[in-house]
C-alpha positions in Angstrom: 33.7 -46.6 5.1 36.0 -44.8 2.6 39.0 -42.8 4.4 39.1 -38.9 3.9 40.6 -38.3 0.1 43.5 -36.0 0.4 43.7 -32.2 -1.4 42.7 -32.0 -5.0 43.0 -28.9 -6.6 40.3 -27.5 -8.8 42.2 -26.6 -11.7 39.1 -25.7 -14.2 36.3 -23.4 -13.3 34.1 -26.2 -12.5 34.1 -30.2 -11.3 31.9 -32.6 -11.3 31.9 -35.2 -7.6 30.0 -38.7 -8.0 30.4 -42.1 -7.8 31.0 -42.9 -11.8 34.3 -42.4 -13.3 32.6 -41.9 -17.0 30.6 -39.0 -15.5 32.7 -37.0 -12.9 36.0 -35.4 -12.0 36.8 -36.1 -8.4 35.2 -40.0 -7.7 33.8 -41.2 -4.7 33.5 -44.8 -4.9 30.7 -45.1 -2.2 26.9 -46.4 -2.3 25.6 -43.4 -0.7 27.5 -41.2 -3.2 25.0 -40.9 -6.5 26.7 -41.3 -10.3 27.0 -37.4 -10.8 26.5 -35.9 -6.6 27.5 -32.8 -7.2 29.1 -29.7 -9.1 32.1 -27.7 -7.2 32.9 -24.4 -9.2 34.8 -21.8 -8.5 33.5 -18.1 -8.8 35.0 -14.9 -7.6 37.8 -16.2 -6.0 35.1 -18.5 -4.1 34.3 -22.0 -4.0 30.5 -22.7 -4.9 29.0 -26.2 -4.8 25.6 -27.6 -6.2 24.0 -30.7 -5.5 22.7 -32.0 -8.7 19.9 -34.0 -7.0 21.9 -36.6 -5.8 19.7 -39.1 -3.8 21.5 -38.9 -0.6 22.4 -35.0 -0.3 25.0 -32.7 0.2 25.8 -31.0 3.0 28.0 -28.0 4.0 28.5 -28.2 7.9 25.9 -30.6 8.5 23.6 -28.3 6.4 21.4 -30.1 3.5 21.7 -28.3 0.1 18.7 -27.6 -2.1 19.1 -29.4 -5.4 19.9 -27.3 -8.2 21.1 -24.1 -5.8 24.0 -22.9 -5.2 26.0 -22.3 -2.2 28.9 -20.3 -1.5 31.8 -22.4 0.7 33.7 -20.5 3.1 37.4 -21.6 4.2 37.6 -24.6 7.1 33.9 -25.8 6.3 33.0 -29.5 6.0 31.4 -30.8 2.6 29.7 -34.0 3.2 28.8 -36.2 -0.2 25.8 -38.9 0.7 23.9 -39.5 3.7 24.0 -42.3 6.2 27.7 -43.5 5.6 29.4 -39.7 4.2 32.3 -39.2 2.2 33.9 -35.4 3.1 36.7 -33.2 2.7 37.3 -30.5 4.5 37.8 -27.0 2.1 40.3 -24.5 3.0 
């Protein structure tokens, strides 16, 4: 069990979230978490996020994403990177 990371700021338009250093911004070093998990991008003023077919999922409030679609994160919601044994951070 990994404890909760602490605020990053998304300082580019988009981030990368796995479990490789080589291959994402903000690393999660945690089986369940795949090499590249997911994208987190910031449109509009929003945050979006994409799972980019990680094989353990991401969630938003206990909500599965569809690989490759994505979905807008509203302020106080959970994001959950991997399954069984999650690494999360709470937006807003």
């Amino acid at each position: 069990r990994v404890a909760r990371p602490g605020a990053i700021e998304i300082a580019s338009e988009a981030m990368t979230v796995g479990r490789v250093p080589e291959n994402a911004d903000v690393v999660i070093p945690v089986a369940t978490v795949s090499g590249v998990h997911a994208r987190l991008e910031k449109k509009d003023g929003n945050l979006v996020v994409t799972d980019m077919d990680s094989t353990n999922g991401t969630y938003v409030n206990e909500r599965k994403l569809v690989p490759g679609f994505p979905v807008a994160v509203q302020p106080g919601s959970l994001l959950i990177f991997g399954g069984s044994h999650p690494s999360y951070g709470q937006f807003g």
